[in-house]
C-alpha positions in Angstrom: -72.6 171.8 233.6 -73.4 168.5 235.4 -73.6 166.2 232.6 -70.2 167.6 231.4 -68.3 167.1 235.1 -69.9 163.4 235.0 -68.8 163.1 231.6 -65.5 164.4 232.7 -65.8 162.0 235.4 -66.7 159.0 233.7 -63.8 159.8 231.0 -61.4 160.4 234.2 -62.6 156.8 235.6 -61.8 155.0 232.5 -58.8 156.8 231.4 -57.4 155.1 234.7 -58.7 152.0 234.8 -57.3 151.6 230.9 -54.0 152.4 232.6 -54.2 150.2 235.6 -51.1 147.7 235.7 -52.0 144.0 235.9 -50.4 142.0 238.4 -48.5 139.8 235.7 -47.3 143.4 234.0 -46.2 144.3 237.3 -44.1 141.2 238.1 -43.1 141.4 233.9 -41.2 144.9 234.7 -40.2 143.8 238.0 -38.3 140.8 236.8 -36.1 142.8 234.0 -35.2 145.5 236.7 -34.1 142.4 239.2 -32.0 141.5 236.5 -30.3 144.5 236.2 -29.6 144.9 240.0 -28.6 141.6 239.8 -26.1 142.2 236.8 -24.8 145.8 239.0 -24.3 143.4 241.9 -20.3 142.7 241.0 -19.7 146.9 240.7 -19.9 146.9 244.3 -18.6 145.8 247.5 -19.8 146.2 251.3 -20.5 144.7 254.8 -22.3 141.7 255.5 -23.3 140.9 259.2 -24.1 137.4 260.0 -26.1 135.7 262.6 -26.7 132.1 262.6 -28.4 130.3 265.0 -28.1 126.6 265.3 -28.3 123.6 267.7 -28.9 126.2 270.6 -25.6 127.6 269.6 -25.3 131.7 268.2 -22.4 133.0 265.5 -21.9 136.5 265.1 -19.6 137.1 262.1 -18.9 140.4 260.5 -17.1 140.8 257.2 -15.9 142.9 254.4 -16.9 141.1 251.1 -14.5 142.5 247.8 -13.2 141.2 245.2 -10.0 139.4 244.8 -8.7 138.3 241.0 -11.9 137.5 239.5 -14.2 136.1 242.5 -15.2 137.9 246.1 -13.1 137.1 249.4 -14.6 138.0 253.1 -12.4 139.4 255.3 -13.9 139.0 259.1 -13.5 142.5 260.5 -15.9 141.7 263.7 -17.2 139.0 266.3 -20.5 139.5 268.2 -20.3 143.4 266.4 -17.2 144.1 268.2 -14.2 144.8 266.2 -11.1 142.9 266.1 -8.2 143.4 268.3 -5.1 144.8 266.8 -3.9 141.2 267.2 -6.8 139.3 265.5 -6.7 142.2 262.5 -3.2 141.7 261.5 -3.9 137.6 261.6 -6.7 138.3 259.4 -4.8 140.7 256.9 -2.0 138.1 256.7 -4.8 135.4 255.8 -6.0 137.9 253.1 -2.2 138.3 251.9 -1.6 134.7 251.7 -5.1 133.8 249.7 -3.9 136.3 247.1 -0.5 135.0 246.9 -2.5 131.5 246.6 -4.9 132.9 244.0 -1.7 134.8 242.0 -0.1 131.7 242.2 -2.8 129.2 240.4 -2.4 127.8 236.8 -4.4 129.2 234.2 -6.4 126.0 234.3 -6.9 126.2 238.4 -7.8 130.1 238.3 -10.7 129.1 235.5 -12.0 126.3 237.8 -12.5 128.6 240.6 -13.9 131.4 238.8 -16.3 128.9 236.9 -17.4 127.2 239.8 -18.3 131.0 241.5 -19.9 131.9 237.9 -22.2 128.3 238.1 -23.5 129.2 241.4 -24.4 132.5 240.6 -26.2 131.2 237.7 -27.8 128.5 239.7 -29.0 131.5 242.4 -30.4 133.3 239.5 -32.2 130.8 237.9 -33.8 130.0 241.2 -34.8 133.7 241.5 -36.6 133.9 237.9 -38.2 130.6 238.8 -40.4 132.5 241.2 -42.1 134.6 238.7 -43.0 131.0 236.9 -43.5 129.0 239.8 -46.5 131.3 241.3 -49.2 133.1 240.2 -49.6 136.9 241.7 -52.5 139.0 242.6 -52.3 142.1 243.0 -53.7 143.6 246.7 -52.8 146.8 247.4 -50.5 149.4 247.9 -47.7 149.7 250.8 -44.5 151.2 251.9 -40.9 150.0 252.6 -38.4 152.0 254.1 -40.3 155.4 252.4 -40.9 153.7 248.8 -44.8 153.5 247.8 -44.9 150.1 246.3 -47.4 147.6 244.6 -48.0 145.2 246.8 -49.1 141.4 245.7 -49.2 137.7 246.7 -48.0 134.8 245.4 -49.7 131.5 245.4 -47.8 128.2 244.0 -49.2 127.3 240.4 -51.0 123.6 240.6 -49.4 123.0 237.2 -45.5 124.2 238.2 -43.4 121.4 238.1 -40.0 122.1 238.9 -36.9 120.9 237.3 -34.5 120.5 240.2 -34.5 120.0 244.1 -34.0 123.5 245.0 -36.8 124.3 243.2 -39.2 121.7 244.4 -39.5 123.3 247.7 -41.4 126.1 245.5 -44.3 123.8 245.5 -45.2 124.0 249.4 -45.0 127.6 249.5 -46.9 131.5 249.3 -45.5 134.3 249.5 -45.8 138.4 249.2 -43.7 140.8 247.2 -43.6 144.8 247.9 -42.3 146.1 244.5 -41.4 150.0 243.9 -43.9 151.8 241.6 -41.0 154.2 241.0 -38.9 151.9 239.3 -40.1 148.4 239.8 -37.3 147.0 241.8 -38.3 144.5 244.3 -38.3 146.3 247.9 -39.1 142.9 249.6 -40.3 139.8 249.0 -41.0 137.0 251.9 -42.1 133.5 251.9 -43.2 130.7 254.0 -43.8 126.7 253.6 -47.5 126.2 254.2 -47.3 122.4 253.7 -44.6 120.2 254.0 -42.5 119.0 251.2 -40.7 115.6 251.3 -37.1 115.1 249.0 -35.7 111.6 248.4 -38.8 109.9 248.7 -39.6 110.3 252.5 -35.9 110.5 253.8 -35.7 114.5 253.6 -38.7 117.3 254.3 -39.1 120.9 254.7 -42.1 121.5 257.1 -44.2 124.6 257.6 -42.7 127.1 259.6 -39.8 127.4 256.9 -39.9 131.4 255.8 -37.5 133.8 254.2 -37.7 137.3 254.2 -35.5 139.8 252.0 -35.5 143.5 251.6 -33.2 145.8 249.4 -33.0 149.2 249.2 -31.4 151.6 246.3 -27.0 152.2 246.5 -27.4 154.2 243.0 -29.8 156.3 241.5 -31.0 153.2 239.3 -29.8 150.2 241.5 -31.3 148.3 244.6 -29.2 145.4 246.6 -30.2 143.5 249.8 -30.4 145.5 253.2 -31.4 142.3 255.3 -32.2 138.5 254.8 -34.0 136.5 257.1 -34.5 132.4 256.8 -35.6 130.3 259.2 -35.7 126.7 258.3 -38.0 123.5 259.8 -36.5 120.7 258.3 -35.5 116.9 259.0 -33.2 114.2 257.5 -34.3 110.7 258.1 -34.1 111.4 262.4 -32.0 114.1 262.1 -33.7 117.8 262.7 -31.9 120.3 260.8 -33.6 123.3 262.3 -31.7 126.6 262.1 -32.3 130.4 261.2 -30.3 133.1 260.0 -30.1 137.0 260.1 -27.9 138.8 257.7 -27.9 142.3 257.2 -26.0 144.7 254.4 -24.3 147.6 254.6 -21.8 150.1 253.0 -22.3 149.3 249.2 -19.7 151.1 247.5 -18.7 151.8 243.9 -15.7 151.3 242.7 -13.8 153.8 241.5 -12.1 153.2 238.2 -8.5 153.8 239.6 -9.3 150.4 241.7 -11.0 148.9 238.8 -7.4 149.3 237.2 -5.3 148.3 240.1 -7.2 144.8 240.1 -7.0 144.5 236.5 -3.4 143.2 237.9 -5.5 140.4 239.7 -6.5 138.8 236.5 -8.8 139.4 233.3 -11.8 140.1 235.1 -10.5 142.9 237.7 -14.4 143.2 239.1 -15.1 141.6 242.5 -18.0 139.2 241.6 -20.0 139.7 244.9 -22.8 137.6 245.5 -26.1 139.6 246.3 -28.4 136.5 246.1 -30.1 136.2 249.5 -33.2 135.5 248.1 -32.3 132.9 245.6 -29.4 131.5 248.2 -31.7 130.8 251.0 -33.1 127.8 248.2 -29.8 126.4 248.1 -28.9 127.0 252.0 -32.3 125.3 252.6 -30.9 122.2 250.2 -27.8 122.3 252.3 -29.8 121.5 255.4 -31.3 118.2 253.7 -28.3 117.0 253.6 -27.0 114.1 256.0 -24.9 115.1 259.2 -21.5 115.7 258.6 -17.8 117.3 259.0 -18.4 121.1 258.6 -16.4 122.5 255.9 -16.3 126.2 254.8 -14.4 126.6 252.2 -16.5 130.3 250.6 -13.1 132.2 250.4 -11.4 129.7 248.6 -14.1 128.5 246.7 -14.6 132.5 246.0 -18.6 132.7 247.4 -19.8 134.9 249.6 -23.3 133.4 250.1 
């Protein structure tokens, strides 16, 4: 009976290890299910709570992202998580009113512009996101748990031989991170990263300096899709004298699908009655980060009217 139970054994040992994922298999399957999370992303809207920290200064926005003739618009529905007053709500609902009477009103030509400026950023944030599974190479080092999912756990070292192919990407090279991804159904469950050297842009004019991190973490709003829960980024950074040090806290909430009655009502909106909302936070906090390099300036936010909800 022994040699049979360590033959039994032995056969039990390698039967597992022949089944064992590699770490590039795992990041393989992860990728494709990102992509499809990624593609869901317009099927729903939500919450978005925003906390920005700048210059000593704190802004506490709230807002309801949806869609609005082919590209999102936030409505701010709370300050410092307080609602609005009656007053400040009806402001707000005549501001939405009047950027859909501005969007209705656009030529053919305008409406394409906008939507094809949302649809290049998205595509931008996305191709920053699949330049992660390039730019590093993974090791698998254990298991964990987020929020109640068991999931492969892995870090990520920059490749010596990456070499990116724009500025966004570049910051890439000074970095490490980790990834928790769902053995269920290989979604990513979080993923954080931090600059462990600095990395100069424009010769010596621009740098991102250790102590730069993002964080992300989704969780599931369907039985097969995952979108962010909370995005962190904290950013060391100069131009020429100028520190450009800030950090942000957003955090998700109320994903809901929409119903195919409102999928028709929009359909009045324009060809593409989906509301293209941006659930990027990873891939955005690349391009944020960019936005810091850039010199001091007039502030301008112009996301509702440019259609982004980054």
């Amino acid at each position: 009976m022994l040699p049979l139970f360590i033959a039994a054994l032995v056969f039990a040992v390698t039967l597992h290890a022949g089944t064992q994922l590699t770490a590039q298999e795992i990041v393989r399957r992860s990728v494709t299910v990102n992509q499809h999370d990624w593609d869901a992303g317009p099927s729903f809207e939500h919450q978005e709570r925003e906390i920005d920290r700048k210059n000593g200064q704190v802004t506490d926005r709230t807002y309801a992202v949806v869609g609005m003739d082919g590209t999102p618009y936030r409505r701010l529905i709370a300050i410092d998580g307080t609602p609005l007053s009656q007053a400040r709500e009806r402001q707000e609902e005549d501001k939405e009113r009047r950027e859909l009477a501005r969007r209705r009103s656009e030529t053919p030509g305008e409406r394409r512009e906008r939507i094809d400026k949302y649809q290049k950023d998205r595509e931008h944030d996305q191709f920053l996101m699949t330049q992660m599974a390039v730019a590093f190479t993974f090791h698998l080092i254990g298991e964990g748990d987020v929020n109640g999912h068991p999931c492969y756990v892995l870090s990520a070292e920059p490749r010596p031989d990456y070499r990116p192919v724009n500025r966004e990407a570049k910051v890439l090279l000074g970095m490490r991170g980790k990834m928790w991804i769902d053995r269920a159904q290989f979604h990513w469950a979080k993923v954080e990263a931090e600059v462990i050297r600095t990395v100069s842009f424009a010769g010596f004019l621009a740098r991102v300096d250790p102590g730069t991190r993002f964080v992300l973490v989704k969780e599931p709003v369907s039985a097969e899709t995952w979108q962010p829960q909370r995005f962190e980024m904290k950013v060391v950074a100069s131009v020429l004298f100028w520190s450009r040090n800030s950090s942000t806290t957003d955090t998700y909430r109320d994903y809901k699908k929409l119903e195919i009655s409102r999928l028709q009502r929009g359909a009045a909106w324009g060809t593409d009655p989906r509301p293209a909302i941006v659930h990027k936070k990873w891939a955005a906090g690349a391009r944020r980060l960019s936005g810091a390099l850039r010199p001091p300036g007039p502030a301008s936010d112009s996301r509702n009217r440019a259609g982004r909800a980054a």
